[in-house]
Each structure stands twice: as structure tokens, then as C-alpha cells.
C-alpha positions in Angstrom: 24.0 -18.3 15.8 22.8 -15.2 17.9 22.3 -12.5 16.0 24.4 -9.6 17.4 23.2 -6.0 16.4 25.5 -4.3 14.8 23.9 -0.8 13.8 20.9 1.7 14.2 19.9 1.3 10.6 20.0 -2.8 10.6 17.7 -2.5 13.9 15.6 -0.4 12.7 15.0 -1.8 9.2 14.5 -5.5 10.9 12.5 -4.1 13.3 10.2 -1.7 11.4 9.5 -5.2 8.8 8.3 -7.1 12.2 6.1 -4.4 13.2 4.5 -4.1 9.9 3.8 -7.5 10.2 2.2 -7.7 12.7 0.5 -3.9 13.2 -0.7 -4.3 9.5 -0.3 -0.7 9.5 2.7 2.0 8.3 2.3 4.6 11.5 1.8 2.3 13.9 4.7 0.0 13.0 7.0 3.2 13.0 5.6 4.3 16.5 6.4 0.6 17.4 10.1 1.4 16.4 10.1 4.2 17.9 8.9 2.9 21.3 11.3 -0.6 21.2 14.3 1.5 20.1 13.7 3.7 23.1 13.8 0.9 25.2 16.9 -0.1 23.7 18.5 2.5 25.0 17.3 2.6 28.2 18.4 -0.7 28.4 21.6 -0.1 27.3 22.2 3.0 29.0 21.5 1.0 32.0 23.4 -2.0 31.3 26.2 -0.8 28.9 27.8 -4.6 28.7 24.8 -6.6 28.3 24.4 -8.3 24.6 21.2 -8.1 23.0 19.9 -9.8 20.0 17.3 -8.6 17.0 15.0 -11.6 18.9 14.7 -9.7 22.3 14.0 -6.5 20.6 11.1 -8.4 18.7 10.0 -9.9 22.1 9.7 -5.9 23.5 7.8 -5.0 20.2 5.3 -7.4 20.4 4.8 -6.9 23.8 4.6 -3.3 22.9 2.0 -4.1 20.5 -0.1 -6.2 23.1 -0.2 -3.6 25.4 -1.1 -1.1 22.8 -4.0 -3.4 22.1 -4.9 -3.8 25.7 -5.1 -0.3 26.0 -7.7 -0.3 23.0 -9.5 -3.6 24.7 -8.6 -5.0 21.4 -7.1 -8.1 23.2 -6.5 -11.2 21.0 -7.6 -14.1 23.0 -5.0 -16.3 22.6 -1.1 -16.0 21.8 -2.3 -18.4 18.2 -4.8 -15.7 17.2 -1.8 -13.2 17.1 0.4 -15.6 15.5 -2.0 -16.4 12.8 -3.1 -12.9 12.0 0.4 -11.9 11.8 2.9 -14.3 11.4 6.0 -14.1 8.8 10.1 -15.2 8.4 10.8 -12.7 11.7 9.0 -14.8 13.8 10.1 -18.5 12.6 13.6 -17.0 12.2 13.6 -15.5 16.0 12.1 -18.9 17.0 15.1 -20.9 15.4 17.4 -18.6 16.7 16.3 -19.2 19.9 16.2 -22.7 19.7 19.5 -23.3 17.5 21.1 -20.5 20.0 20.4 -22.2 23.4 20.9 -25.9 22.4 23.3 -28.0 21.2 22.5 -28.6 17.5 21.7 -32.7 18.4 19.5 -31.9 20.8 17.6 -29.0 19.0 17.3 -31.6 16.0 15.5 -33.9 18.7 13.0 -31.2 20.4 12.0 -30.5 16.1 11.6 -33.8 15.4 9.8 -35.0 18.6 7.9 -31.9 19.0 7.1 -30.2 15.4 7.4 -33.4 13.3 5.7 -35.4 16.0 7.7 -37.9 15.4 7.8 -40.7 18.2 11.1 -41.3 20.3 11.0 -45.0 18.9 10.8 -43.9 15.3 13.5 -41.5 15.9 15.5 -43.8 17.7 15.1 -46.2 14.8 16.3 -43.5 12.2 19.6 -42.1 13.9 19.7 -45.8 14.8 20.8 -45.8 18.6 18.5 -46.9 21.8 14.7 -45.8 22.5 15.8 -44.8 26.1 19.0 -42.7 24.6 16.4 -40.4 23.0 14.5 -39.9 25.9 16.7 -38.8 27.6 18.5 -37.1 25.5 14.9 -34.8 25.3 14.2 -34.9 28.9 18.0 -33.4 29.3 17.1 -30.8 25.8 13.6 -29.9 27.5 15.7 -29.1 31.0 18.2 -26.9 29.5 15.8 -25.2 27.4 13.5 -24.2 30.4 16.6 -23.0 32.1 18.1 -20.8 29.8 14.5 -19.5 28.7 13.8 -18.9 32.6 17.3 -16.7 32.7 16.3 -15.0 29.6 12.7 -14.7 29.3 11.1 -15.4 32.5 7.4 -15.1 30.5 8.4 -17.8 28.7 7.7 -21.7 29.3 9.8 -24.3 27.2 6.5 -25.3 26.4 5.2 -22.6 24.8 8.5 -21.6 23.2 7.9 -25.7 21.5 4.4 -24.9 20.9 5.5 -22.0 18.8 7.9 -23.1 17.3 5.7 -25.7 16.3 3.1 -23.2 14.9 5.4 -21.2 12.9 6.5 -24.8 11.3 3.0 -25.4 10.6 2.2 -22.2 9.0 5.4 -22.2 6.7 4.5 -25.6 5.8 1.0 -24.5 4.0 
């Protein structure tokens, strides 16, 4: 389900929709461009066999875009006040990917259900109809592996804040 990139044009037209969203402004989302693809390269250049997906170059533009707003002391307080200024599809679809691409599908169906839907393990035990304790730890196991590969990938990253966004963006597509 990882989105590989497959051309400069792609990229750029994926990437230049994030940045709008979230700049709220033509030039600066094209200078955010500019600056991730850039990177991109560097990157690349650097490590010519390493795989990189739309969702890491979304990760470098919105860190491109906090800096930029650091350097402006225009810092939003919290990661929600970015989130809810500027969130779209990029975003939830990055988060799913990201979710859907590290775990098995059953156990990124139990993180959603226990974690977005707030669902309890009993009540999800009771509707795919096998034990309480299977669920749990079934999640413990989901929340473990998630961490992990989110630590390898994204070392900024907590599996809890990767749920608590995830959780956000469900929230905001839901209204």
C-alpha cells in the first residue's frame, strides 16, 4: 500500500497540493516544493537505493513549513492547531498509508477501532466474536510493532501521536 514515486511531475503536483494546504498561500507552497524536492535529491544522491514514499516527502514539507514559521516566531502551539488550520485528504491519506503500510490489515482494523472509534476491547471482542484477552493482546502486539517501525522510520514520531492523529484527521473528516 506504500506509495512508491514514480515521477518528478507526480511529486511535485502531490506535493505542491499539500503545501497549499497547509501554507494557504501560492508562493510559499511553491518555495515549499522547491525546498522538499531539494532535499529529495540530496537524499537520494546520498542514498541512491533507499525507497521513499509521497508520505516522507510530506513529513519534510511540513517540517519545512514549521521551521519557516519558527523563523518568523509564528509558532503554532500545538501539533492540533496546525492540523486544524490546515488539514485535507494529504494528510488522512498519508496517515492511512502509514498505518495500513506498517501493519497487518487485522491489526490496523483493531488500533482504528480501539483508538479512533473508541470502541472498548470488550465491545470489539463481542463483534468479531472471539475472547476479550485475544484483543488485547492482539493491540498490545499492534501498538509494539507500530512504535518499532515508526522508531526505524521516523524517530520524531511516538505511536501515540501517530494514533492521536490519525484519530484527529478521523474526527475532522467526520464533520
Amino acid at each position: 500500500m506504500v506509495t512508491k514515486i514514480n515521477n518528478i511531475e507526480e511529486i511535485s503536483l502531490k506535493l505542491y497540493k499539500y503545501c497549499l494546504s497547509i501554507a494557504k498561500s501560492e508562493w510559499l507552497a511553491e518555495d515549499l516544493v522547491q525546498e522538499t524536492l531539494i532535499k529529495f535529491i540530496k537524499i537520494k544522491q546520498n542514498e541512491p537505493n533507499r525507497e521513499i514514499n509521497i508520505t516522507f516527502l510530506y513529513t519534510i514539507a511540513r517540517n519545512l513549513f514549521i521551521d519557516e514559521k519558527r523563523k518568523k516566531n509564528e509558532i503554532p502551539k500545538s501539533p492540533n492547531e496546525l492540523y486544524e488550520s490546515s488539514f485535507d485528504s494529504t494528510e488522512w491519506d498519508s496517515l492511512l498509508e502509514i498505518l495500513y503500510s506498517t501493519l497487518p490489515i487485522r491489526q490496523a482494523m483493531l488500533i482504528t477501532l480501539k483508538d479512533v472509534f473508541m470502541y472498548t476491547s470488550e465491545e470489539i471482542a463481542e463483534m468479531l466474536r472471539v475472547s476479550n484477552e485475544s484483543i488485547k493482546t492482539a493491540l498490545h502486539r499492534s501498538r509494539i510493532k507500530l512504535r518499532e517501525t515508526v522508531n526505524i522510520h521516523q524517530k520524531h514520531y511516538s505511536h501515540t501521536n501517530l494514533i492521536k492523529e490519525f484519530s484527529l484527521a478521523v474526527k475532522i473528516r467526520s464533520h
